[in-house]
TISELO-387526 format. One line per 10 residues: their letters; for each residue x, y, z of C-alpha. Coordinates in steps of 0.2 Angstrom, whole numbers, m for minus. Layout:
N
A = X:Y:Z; ...
This chain:
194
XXXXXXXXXX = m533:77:668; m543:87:681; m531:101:682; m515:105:674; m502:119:678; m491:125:665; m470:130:665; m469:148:666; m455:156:658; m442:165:665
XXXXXXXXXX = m429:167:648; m425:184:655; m416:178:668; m404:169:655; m394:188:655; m395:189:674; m377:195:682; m368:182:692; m380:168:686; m371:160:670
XXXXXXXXXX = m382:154:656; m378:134:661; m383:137:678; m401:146:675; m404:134:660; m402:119:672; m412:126:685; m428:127:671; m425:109:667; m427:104:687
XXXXXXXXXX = m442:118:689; m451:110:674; m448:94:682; m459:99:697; m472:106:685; m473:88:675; m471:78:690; m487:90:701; m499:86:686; m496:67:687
XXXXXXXXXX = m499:65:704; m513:74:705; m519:64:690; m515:47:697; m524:55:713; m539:59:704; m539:42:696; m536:33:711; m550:41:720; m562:38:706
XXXXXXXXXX = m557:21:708; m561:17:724; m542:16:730; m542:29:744; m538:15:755; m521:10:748; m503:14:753; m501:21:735; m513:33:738; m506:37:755
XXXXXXXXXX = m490:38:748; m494:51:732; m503:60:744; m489:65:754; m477:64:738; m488:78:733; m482:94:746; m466:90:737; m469:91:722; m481:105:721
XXXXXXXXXX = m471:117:736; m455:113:724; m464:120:707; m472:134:720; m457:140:727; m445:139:712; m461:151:704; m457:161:720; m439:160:718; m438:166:699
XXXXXXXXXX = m451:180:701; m441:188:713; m425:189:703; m420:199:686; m422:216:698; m409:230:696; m417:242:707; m414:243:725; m428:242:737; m438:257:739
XXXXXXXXXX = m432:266:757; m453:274:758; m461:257:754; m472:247:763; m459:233:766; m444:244:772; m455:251:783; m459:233:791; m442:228:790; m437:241:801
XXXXXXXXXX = m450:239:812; m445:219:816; m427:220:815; m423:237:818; m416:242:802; m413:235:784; m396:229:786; m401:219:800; m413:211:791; m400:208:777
XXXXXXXXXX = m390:202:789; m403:188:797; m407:182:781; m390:180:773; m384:171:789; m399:158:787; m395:154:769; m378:153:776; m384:139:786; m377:121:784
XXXXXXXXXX = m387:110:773; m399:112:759; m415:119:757; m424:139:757; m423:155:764; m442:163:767; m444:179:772; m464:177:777; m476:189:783; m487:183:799
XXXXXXXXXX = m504:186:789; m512:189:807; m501:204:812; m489:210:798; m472:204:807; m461:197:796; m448:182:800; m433:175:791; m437:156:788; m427:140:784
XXXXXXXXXX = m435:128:774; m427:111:775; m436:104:763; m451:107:751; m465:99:761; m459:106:779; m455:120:789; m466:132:782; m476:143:794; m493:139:794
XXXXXXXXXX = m503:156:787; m490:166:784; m485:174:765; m470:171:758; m461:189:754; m444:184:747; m438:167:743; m418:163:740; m416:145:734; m400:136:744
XXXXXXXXXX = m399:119:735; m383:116:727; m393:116:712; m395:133:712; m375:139:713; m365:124:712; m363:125:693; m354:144:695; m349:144:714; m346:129:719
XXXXXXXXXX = m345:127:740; m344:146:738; m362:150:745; m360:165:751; m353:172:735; m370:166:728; m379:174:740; m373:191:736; m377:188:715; m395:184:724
XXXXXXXXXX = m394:200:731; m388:210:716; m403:202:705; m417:204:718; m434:208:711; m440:223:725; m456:226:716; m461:210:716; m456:205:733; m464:219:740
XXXX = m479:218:728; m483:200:739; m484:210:757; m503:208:761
């Protein structure tokens, strides 16, 4: 194996308000999966170029097959660090102040980026930071491997699969989105502003 990454844990989130014990449990399993699945294609890539097989639709393939992978363990690592908050975000902080600056206050931000993970279909929510000028921008992300603005940060990630509420929520997104919010990690989020 040339390189291998490990499942991080998040059992404190197991306790999180709105997020029942089923629900976080099942999302491990499916972030684990990306883990597991990331270090066998980038050993079958490994071995294929040591092979001599960079030539071959197999290669081609696992080659695009890895974005997915690897942005799904990326962004579920994302999406779990920035829950298990109870603090609310610090109104003299480096990120407040941006927000303000890019949508004119914090409730419009708030705003912005609920109505995007309110959006039909599956996929994120990315707040990103433009590494080139500090603005920040709400995001969707269809799916793992697309839609992600080239050079920026990602700041806050909210995960809108079905996966992610179905089990406690149901259709009910937008009640999900509001346990998101109660459980968001401030210090962590705003600890990823460049």
């Amino acid at each position: 194996m040339i390189m291998s990454y490990t499942v991080k844990s998040y059992s404190a989130l197991v306790e999180m308000e709105g997020f029942s014990e089923a629900l976080i449990k099942n999302h491990f399993t499916l972030y684990q999966g990306y883990v597991t699945n990331t270090n066998k294609v980038v050993d079958i890539l490994a071995q294929m170029l040591q092979d001599g097989k960079t030539g071959t639709p197999e290669y081609a393939e696992l080659k695009r097959r890895f974005g997915w992978e690897f942005n799904g363990m990326r962004l579920h690592e994302y999406y779990f660090e920035n829950l298990g908050g109870k603090a609310g975000l610090s109104r003299d902080g480096k990120l407040m102040k941006q927000m303000h600056a890019d949508f004119v206050s914090y409730e419009n931000w708030e705003k912005d980026f609920k109505a995007t993970g309110t959006m039909r279909g599956i996929g994120w929510v990315v707040l990103y930071e433009d590494t080139t000028n500090g603005k920040l921008f709400n995001v969707w992300v269809n799916e793992h491997d697309v839609s992600h603005l080239a050079g920026c940060n990602p700041i806050l990630i909210m995960d809108v699969f079905e996966h992610a509420y179905m089990i406690d929520y149901g259709l009910k997104r937008v009640d999900y989105i509001e346990a998101f919010f109660r459980n968001i990690n401030w210090a962590a989020t705003e600890s990823r502003l460049t």
